[in-house]
C-alpha positions as CSV (number, residue, x, y, z in Angstrom):
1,X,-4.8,-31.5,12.4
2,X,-1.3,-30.4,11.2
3,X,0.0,-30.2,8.0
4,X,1.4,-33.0,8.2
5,X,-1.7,-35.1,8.8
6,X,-0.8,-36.0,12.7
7,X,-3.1,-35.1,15.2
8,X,-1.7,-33.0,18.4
9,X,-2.2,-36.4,20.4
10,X,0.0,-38.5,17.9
11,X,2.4,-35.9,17.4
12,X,3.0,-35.8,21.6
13,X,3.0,-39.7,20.9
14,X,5.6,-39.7,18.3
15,X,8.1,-36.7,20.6
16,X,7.6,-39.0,23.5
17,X,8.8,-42.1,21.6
18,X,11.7,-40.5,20.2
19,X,13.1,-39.3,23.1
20,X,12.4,-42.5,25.2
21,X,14.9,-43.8,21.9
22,X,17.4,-41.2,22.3
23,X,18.0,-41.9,26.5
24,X,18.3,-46.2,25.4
25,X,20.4,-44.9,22.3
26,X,23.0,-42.5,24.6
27,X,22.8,-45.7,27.1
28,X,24.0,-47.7,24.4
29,X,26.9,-45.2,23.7
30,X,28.0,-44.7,26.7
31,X,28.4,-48.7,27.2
32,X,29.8,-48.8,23.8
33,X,32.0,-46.4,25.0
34,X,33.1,-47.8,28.2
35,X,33.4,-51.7,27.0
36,X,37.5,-50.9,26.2
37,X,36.4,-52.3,22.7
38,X,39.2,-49.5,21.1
39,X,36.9,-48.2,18.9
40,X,36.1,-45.1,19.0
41,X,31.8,-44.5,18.9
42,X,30.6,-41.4,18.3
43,X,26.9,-39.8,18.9
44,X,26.2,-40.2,14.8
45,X,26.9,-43.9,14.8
46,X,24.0,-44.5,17.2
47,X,21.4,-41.8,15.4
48,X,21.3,-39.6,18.4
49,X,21.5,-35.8,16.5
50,X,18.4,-37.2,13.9
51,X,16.7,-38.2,17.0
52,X,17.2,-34.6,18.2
53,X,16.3,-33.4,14.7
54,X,13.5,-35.3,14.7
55,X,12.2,-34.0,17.9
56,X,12.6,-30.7,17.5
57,X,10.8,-30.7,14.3
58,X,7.7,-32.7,16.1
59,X,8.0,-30.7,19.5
60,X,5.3,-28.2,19.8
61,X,4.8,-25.9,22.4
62,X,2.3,-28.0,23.8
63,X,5.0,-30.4,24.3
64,X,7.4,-27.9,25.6
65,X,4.8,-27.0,28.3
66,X,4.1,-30.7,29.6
67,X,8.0,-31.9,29.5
């Protein structure tokens, strides 16, 4: 168990989650982005670089091997 208290198995849980999240959020964007709304949208307003943040500080390389 990690320091953190998550098992390897919830950790690979948690990375998986996240970046399920980040494709529907960057989906979102780019329709945002496309609906002509005149407002400009930007990654930040949809959470995208803590999602990335996030990740990277949950990926391990066990991760990295299986993705």
């Amino acid at each position: 168990m990690a320091r953190d208290g998550l098992s390897e198995s919830e950790r690979l849980l948690i990375v998986e989650g996240l970046k399920t999240l980040k494709v529907k959020r960057r989906v979102e964007l780019a329709n945002a982005r496309s609906s002509g709304a005149g407002q400009r949208f930007d990654e930040r307003d949809y959470s995208i670089p803590d999602i990335e943040r996030l990740i990277a500080k949950l990926d391990t390389s066990t991760e990295r091997r299986f993705s």
